[in-house]
C-alpha positions in Angstrom: 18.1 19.6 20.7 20.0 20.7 17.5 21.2 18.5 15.3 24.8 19.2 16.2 24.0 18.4 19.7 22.7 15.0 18.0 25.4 13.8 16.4 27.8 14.5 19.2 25.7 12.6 21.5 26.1 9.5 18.9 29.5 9.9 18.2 30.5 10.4 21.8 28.5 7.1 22.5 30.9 4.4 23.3 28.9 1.6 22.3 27.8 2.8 18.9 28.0 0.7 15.9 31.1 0.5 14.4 29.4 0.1 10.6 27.5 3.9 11.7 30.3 5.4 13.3 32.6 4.5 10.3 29.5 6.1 8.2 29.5 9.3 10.3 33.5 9.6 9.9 32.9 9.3 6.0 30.5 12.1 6.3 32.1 14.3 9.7 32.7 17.4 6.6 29.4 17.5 4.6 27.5 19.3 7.1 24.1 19.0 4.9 24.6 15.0 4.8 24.3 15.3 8.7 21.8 17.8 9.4 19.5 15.6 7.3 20.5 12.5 9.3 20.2 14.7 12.9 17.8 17.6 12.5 15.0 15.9 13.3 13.9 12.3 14.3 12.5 9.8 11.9 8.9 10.5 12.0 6.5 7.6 13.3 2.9 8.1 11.7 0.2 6.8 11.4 1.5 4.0 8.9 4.8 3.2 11.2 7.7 4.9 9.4 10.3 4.6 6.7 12.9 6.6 5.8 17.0 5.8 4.3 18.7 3.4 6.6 21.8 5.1 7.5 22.9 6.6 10.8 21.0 9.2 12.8 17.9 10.0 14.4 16.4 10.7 10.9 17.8 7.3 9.6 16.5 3.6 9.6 18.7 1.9 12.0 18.9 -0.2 14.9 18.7 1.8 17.4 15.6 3.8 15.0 14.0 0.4 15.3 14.8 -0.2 19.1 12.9 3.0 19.7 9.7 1.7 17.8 9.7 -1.3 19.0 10.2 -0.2 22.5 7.3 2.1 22.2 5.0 -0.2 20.9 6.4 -2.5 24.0 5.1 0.5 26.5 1.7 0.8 24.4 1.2 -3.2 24.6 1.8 -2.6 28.4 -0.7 -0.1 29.2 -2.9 -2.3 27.1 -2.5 -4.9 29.5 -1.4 -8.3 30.8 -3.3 -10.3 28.1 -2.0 -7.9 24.9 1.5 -8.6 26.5 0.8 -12.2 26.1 -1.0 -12.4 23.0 2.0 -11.1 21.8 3.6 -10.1 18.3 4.0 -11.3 15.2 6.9 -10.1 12.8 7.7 -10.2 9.0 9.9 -8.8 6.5 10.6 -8.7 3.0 13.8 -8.8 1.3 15.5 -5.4 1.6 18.6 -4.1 3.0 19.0 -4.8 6.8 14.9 -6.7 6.7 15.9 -9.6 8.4 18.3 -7.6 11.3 15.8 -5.4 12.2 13.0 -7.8 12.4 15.4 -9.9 15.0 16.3 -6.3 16.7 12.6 -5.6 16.7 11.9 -8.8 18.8 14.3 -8.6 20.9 14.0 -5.4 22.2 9.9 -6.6 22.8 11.4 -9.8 24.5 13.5 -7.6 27.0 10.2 -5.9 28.0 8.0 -9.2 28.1 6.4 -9.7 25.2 6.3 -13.0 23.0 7.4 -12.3 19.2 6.3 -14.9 16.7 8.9 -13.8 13.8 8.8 -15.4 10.3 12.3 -17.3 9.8 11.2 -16.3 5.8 10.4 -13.1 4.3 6.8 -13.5 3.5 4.8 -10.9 2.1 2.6 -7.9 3.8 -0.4 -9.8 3.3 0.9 -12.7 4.9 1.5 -10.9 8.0 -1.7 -9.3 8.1 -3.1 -13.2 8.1 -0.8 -14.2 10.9 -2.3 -11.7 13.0 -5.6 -13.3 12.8 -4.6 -16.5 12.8 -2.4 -16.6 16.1 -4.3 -13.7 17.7 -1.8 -11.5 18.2 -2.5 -8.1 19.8 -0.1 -6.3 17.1 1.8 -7.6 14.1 5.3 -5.7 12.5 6.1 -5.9 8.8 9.6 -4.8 8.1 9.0 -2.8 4.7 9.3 0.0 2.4 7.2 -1.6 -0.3 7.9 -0.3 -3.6 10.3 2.3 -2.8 14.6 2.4 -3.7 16.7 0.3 -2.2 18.3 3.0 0.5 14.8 2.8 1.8 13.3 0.5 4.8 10.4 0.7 7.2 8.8 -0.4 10.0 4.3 -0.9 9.8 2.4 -1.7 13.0 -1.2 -3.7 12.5 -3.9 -4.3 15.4 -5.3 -7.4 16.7 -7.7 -7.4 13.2 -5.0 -7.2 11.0 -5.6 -3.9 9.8 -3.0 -1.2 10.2 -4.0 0.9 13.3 -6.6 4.1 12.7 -5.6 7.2 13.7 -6.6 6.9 17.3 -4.7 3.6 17.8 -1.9 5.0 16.0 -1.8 8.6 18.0 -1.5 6.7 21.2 1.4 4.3 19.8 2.9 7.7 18.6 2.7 9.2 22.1 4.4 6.0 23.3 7.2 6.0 20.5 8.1 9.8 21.0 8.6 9.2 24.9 11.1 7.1 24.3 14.0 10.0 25.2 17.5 8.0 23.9 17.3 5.4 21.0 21.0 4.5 21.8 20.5 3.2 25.4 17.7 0.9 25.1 17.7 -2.4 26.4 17.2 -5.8 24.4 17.9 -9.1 25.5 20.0 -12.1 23.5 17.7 -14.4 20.7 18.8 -17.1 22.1 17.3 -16.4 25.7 14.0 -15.2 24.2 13.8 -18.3 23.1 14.1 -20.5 26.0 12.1 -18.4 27.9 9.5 -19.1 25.7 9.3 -15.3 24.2 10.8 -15.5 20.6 9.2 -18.1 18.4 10.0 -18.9 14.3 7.0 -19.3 12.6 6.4 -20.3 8.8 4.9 -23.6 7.4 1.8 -24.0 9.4 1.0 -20.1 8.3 2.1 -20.9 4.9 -0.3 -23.7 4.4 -3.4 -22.1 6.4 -2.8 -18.8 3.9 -2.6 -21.1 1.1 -6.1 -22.6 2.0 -7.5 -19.2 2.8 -6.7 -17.5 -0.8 -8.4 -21.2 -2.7 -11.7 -19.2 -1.4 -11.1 -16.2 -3.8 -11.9 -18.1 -6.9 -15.0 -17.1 -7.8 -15.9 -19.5 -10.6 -14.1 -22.7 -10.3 -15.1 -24.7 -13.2 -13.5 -21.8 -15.1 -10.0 -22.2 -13.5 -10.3 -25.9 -14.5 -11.3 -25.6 -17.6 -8.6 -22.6 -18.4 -6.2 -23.3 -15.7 -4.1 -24.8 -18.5 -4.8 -22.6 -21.2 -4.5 -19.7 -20.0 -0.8 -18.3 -20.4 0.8 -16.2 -17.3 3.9 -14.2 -17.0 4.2 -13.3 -13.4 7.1 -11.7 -11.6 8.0 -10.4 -8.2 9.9 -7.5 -8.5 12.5 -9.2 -6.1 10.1 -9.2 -3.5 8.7 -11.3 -0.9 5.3 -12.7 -2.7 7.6 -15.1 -5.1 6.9 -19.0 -2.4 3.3 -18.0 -2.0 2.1 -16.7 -5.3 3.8 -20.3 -6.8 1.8 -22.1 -4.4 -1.8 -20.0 -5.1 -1.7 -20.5 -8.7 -1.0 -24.5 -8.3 -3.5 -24.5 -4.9 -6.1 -22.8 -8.1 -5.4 -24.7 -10.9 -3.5 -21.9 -12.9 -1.1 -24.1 -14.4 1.1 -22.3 -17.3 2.5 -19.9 -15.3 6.2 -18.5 -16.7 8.0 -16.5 -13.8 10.5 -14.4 -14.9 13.6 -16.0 -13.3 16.0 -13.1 -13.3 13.4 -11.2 -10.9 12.5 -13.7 -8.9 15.5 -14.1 -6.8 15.3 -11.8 -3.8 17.7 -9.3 -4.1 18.3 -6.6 -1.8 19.3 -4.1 -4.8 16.9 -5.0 -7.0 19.0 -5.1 -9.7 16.9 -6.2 -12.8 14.4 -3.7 -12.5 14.8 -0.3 -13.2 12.0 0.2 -10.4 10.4 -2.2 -8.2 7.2 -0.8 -8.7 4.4 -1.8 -10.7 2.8 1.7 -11.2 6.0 2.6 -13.3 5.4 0.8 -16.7 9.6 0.3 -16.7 8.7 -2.2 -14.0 7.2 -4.6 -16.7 10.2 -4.6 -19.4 11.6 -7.7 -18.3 8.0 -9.6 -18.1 7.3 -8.6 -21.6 10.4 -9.7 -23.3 8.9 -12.8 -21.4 5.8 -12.1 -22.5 6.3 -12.2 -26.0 8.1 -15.5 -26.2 5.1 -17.3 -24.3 2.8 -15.3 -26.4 1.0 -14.7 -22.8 -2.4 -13.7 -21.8 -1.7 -11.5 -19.0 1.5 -10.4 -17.1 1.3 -10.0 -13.4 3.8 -8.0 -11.3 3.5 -7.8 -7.6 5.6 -5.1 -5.2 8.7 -5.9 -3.3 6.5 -6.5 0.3 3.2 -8.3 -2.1 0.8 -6.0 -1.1 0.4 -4.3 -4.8 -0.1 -6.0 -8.4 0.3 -4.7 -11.9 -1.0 -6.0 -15.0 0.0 -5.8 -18.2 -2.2 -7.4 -21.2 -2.2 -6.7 -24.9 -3.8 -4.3 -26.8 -6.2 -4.0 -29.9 -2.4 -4.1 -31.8 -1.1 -6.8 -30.2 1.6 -4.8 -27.6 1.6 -5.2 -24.0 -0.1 -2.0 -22.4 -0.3 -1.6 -18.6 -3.7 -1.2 -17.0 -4.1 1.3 -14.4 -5.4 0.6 -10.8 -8.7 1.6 -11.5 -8.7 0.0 -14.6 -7.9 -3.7 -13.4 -10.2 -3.0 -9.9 -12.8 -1.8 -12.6 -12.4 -5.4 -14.2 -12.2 -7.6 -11.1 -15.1 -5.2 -9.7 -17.5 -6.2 -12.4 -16.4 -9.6 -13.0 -17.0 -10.7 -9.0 -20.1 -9.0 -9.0 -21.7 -10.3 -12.0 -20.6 -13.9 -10.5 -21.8 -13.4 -7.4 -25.1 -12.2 -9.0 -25.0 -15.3 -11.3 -24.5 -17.4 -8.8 -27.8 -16.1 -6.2 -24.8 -15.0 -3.6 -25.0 -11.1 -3.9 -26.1 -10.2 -0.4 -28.7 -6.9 -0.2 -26.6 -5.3 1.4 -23.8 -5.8 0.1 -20.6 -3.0 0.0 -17.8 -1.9 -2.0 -15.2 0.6 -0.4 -12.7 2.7 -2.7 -10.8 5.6 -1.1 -11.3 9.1 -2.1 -8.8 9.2 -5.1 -10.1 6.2 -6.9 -11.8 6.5 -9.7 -15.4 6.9 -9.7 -15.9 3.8 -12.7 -16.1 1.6 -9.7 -19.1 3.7 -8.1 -20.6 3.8 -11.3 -20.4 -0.8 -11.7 -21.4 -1.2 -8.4 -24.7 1.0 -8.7 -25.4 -1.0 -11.6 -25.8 -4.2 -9.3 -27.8 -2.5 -6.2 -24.1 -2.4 -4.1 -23.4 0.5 -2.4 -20.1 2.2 -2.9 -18.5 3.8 0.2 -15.8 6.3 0.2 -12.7 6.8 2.7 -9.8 8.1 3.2 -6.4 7.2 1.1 -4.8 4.3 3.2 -5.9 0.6 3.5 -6.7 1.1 7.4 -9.8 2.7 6.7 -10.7 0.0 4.9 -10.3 -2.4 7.3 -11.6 -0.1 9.6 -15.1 0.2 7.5 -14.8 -4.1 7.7 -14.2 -4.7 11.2 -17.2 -2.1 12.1 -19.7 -4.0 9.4 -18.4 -7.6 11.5 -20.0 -5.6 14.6 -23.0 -3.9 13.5 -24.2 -6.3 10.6 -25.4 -3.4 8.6 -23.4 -3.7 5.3 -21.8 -7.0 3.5 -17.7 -6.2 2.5 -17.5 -7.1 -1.3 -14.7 -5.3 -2.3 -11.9 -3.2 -1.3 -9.6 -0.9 -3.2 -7.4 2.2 -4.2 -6.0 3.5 -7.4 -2.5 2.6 -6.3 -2.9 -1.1 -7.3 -4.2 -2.6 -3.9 -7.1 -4.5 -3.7 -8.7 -7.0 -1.0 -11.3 -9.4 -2.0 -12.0 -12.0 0.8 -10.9 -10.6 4.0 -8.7 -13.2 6.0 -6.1 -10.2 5.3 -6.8 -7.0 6.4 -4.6 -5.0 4.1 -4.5 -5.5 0.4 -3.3 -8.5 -0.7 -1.7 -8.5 -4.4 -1.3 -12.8 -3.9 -5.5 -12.6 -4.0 -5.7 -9.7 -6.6 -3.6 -12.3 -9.1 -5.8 -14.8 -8.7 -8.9 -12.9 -9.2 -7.2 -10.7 -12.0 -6.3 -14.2 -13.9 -9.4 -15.6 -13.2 -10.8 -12.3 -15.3 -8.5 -13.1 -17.9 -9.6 -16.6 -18.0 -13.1 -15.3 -18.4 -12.4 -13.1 -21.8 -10.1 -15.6 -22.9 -12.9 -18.3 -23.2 -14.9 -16.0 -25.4 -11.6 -15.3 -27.4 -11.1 -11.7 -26.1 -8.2 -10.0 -24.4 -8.4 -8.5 -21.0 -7.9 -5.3 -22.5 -10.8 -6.0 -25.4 -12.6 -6.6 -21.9 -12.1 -3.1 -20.3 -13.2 -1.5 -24.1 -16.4 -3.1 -23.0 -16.9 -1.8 -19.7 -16.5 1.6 -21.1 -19.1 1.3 -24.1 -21.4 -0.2 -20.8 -20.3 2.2 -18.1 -18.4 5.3 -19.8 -15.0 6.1 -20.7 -13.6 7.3 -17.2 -9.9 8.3 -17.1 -7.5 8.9 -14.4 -4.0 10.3 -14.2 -1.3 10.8 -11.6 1.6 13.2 -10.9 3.8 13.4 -8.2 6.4 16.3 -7.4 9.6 15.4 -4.9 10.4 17.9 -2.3 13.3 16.1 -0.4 14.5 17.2 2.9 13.5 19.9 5.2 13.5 22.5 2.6 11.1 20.6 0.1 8.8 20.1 3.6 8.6 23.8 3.8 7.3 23.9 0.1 5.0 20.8 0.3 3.3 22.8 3.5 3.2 26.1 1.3 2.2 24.6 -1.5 -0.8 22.8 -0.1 -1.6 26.0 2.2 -1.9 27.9 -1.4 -4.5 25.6 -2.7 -6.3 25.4 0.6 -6.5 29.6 1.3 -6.6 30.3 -2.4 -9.3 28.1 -4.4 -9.4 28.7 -7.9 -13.2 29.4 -9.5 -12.9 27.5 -12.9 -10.8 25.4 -14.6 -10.6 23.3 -17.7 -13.5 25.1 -19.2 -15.7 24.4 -16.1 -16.9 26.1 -12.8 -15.7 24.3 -9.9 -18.6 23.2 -8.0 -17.3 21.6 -4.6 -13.8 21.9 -2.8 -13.9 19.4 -0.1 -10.7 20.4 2.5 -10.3 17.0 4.4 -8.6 18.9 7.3 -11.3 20.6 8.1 -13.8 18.4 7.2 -15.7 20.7 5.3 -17.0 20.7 1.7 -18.0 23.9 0.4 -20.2 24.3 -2.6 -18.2 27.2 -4.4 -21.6 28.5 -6.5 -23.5 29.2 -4.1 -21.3 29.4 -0.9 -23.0 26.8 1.3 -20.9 23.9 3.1 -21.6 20.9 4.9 -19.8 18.1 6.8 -17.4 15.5 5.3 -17.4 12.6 7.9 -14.3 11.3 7.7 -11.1 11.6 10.1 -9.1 15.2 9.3 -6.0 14.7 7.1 -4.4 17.1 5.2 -6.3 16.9 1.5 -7.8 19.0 -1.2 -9.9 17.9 -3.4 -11.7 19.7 -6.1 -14.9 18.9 -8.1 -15.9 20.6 -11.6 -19.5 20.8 -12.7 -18.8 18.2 -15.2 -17.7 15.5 -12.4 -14.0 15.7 -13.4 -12.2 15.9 -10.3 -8.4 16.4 -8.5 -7.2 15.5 -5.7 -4.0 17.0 -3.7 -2.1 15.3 -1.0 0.8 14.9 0.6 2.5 11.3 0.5 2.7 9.4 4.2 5.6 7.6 3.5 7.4 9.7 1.1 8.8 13.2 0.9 6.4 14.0 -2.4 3.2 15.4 -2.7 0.5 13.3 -5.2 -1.9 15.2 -7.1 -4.6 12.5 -8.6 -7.2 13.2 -11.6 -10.4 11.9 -12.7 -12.4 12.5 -15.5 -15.8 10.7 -16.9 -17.3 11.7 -20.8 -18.8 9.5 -23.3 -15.7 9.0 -25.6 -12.9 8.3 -25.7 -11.3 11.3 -27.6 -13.3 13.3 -24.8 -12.1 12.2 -21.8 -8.3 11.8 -23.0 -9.0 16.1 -24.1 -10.7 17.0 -20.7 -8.3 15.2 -19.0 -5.4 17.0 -20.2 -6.7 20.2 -19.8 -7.5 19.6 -16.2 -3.8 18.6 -15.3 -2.2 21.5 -17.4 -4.7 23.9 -15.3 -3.5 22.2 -12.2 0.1 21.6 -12.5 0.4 25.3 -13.7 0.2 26.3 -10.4 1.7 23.7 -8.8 5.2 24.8 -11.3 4.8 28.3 -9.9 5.1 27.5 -6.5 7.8 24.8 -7.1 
């Protein structure tokens, strides 16, 4: 169906929204505006979807989130009578339209027989990911875009684990969601119905106090906390976000007691409008905490996404300025600081396991080693990660440790199966607690870990392609690197290029090629003789494609020169194609 066809079927729908209609009217002579909206519908992957709320089939809407919710209603079906009654449980954080959609969501489950338990809060990612334990829910929703504009809003499935669904799951949701032939018909059924029929619940303050007693297990060394609880000085803000009631109550559950929030950030605005970004990866996302930071003369600052499932942190440098550790830099820290405890303290299991994906850095390989842990690799998205835990559960053969990716997630204890940023604070305090006591900074504490374990560096760059023509570049830009490898760069022989959608890895010296096993996704990476690495892959969520690099030497000057020279030799190509 073209997307003309599209948009006369919505407009000539009686019973369309008058706020969409009105938008369509606005828009009726910009025929780009509504081929974006119409020429395709919004995509449900793997990790739910997101997309611009705004009218169409392309758009985040009510009747886009009818659609989802009615497929996952026909997947809960086949599943069964006892997934039907197990139900769902729903969060959302605090964008544009959260709260609507999570209601819409539920009802349209409830007009197909199936019990929503729906947080009358927003509550962060993390949090739902806990409820689905804790109730036993067959599937949980979170309403989210995480860190992206404000335009922006999504919709994220999790199993009965609390993981986000692997592929498999997620092809046969996708199958269910697609089936779904008119968004703009769909039955739902009234709250307040749901509710005496015993098929729409509110949920919050028992959650909220079994989460809370869930994340006081995190703390690794608690005669630490109360010996620096007090001393220790925190700025922490939530973007806007959701993680603001719960990351309060962890740090007084803890014992972190001089915590400054920064108030202007902390109220849950739909616009985020005191943030140039609400991300953490952006250093912009920190000016506000510094300014902060500076009058408290604090330790650490601590920034957590929009939905909490990602943390920053910010600590000062050898000049006394605030400087923003990467994502492999603070797992790097919390890594060898849980480990060194846990071996301290005669609790490192022998078979114990750490889990990075395939773009984090390899520092954390490297401090694992060091310890006897195994470091396992998987694909770039938190399922596998919960995937790898709820198979080690089953078969007993490894010990989870540690979870994490580059992009500031990380999951210590797993009651959550996604990351949690709520536990990353605590842990990453609890760090700086540990260096303050010797009267170092966090950041004198990562110098150390590269004199112990060598200066590793990482970079990222990502390149925008919006809308159908930047799709058609992102394919032929990744089919280029795929079809056309390139022999040497940065002053090295490449050794290994390892295409993910094939699952092969081919040793480029010698020709030979074995087996990656991991699910097919649509990846490149590259590795040069030297270890430095890059990495090439198109974003789930976002219409961008991420190119990641890592380099290890035995200086600093080294790594910072190698590193550079890899990205130039990458992004060269990448410019040409753009």
């Amino acid at each position: 169906m073209s997307w003309k066809t599209q948009f006369e079927k919505w407009m000539g729908y009686d019973s369309l929204r008058e706020d969409l209609k009105e938008e369509l009217l606005k828009q009726a002579e910009d025929e780009t505006y509504l081929e974006d909206s119409f020429y395709k519908n919004l995509e449900f992957g793997t990790g739910g979807m997101r997309g611009e709320i705004g009218p169409g089939t392309n758009r985040m809407n009510v009747y886009t989130i009818r659609k989802a919710a009615q497929g996952l209603a026909d997947y809960m079906k086949a599943a069964g009578e006892e997934a039907m009654s197990r139900g769902v449980v729903i969060a959302h954080d605090n964008r544009r339209m959260s709260h609507e959609f999570a209601i819409e969501a539920a009802c349209t489950l409830g007009a197909n027989g199936v019990k929503a338990y729906v947080f009358k809060e927003l509550r962060p990612t993390p949090q739902l990911s806990f409820a689905v334990r804790e109730l036993n829910t067959h599937t949980g929703i979170m309403i989210t875009a995480s860190h992206n504009p404000p335009e922006y809003n999504g919709f994220k499935v999790y199993g009965d684990d609390g993981a986000q669904l692997v592929p498999k799951d997620a092809d046969r949701l996708i199958e269910m969601v697609n089936a779904v032939e008119n968004e703009l018909t769909i039955e739902t059924a009234d709250k307040e119905t749901l509710i005496e029929k015993g098929l729409f619940q509110y949920v919050l303050e028992d959650l909220d106090k079994s989460y809370g007693e869930a994340l006081e297990s995190v703390v690794v060394d608690k005669s630490l906390v109360e010996e620096m609880g007090s001393d220790l000085s925190i700025v922490f803000t939530p973007l806007h976000g959701a993680a603001q009631t719960p990351m309060m109550d962890a740090f007084n559950r803890v014992g972190f007691r001089n915590v400054h929030v920064v108030e202007e950030q902390a109220v849950a605005d739909t616009e985020f409008s005191a943030v140039t970004s609400p991300n953490p990866e952006e250093h912009r996302a920190f000016d506000h905490a510094m300014i902060l930071g500076d009058k408290r003369d604090a330790d650490i600052l601590i920034a957590t996404d929009p939905d909490g499932d990602r943390v920053g942190v910010a600590a000062k440098d050898s000049n006394g300025q605030y400087k923003v550790l990467t994502g492999n830099q603070t797992g790097a820290l919390m890594l060898e600081y849980l480990l060194s405890g846990k071996k301290a303290a005669g609790t490192l299991p022998e078979n114990g396991v750490v889990i990075k994906t395939i773009v984090t850095s390899e520092m954390g390989r490297r401090i694992a080693g060091s310890y006897g842990v195994e470091t396992l690799d998987v694909l770039t998205g938190f399922k596998f990660i919960g995937e790898k835990i709820r198979e080690y559960e089953k078969t007993k053969e490894n010990t989870y440790l540690f979870g994490y990716e580059e992009s500031y997630g990380y999951l210590i204890e797993p009651f959550a199966r996604d990351k949690d940023a709520i536990q990353a604070v605590l842990l990453a305090s609890e760090v700086a607690a540990y260096y303050k006591k010797q009267g170092k900074t966090l950041f004198e504490g990562l110098t150390e870990l590269y004199e112990k374990y060598g200066y590793y560096l990482e970079d990222l760059e990502s390149f925008v392609f919006k809308g159908k023509s930047g799709a058609e570049t992102m394919a032929r830009m990744m089919e280029s690197f795929r079809s056309e490898p390139m022999k040497e760069q940065a002053g090295q022989k490449v050794k290994w290029q390892e295409d993910y959608s094939t699952g092969t890895r081919t040793n480029m010296l010698d020709g030979s090629s074995e087996n990656i096993d991991l699910p097919s996704s649509n990846v490149i990476k590259v590795v040069l003789e030297d270890g430095s690495w890059y990495c090439l892959r198109p974003s789930g969520t976002e219409p961008k494609i991420k190119a990641y690099f890592g380099v290890k030497k035995t200086s600093l000057s080294e790594a910072e020169n190698q590193l550079e020279q890899l990205k130039d030799a990458v992004l060269q190509k990448v410019n040409e194609m753009s």
